[in-house]
Steps between C-alpha positions, in 0.01 A plus 500: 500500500538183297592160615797319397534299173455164652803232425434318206727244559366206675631378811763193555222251624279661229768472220571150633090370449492659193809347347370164648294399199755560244744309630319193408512592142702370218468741222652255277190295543191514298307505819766745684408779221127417534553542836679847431251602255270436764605713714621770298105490359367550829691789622465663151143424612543688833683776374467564149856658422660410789715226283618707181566757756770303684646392193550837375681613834724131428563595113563865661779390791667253207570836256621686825278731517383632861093401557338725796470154674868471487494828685269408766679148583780708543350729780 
């Protein structure tokens, strides 16, 4: 028997500490895109993928098509 798929949706307190350091970030700022480039470098870094893989789900949702995350946020 196989365990379930765990959530991979963080929790509200988790959301809410992760969300924390962009807040302070003004992207219209040279150091607010350093900052985001940053960041975006280091998870790319932790996850190779990870990135272009959420943007093709976002480019995915914006022609309407249905992603198999769409289908599991919906369950």
């Amino acid at each position: 028997m196989t365990s379930p798929t765990p959530d991979p949706r963080p929790a509200a307190p988790d959301l809410e500490r992760l969300l924390a350091p962009l807040r302070g970030l003004d992207l219209t700022s040279a150091d607010g895109r350093c900052g985001i480039k940053s960041l975006l470098a280091e998870i790319e870094r932790l996850s190779p993928g990870a990135i272009l893989q959420q943007a093709a789900g976002i480019q995915l949702r914006r022609l309407g098509c249905v992603t198999l995350a769409d289908h599991r946020d919906r369950a």
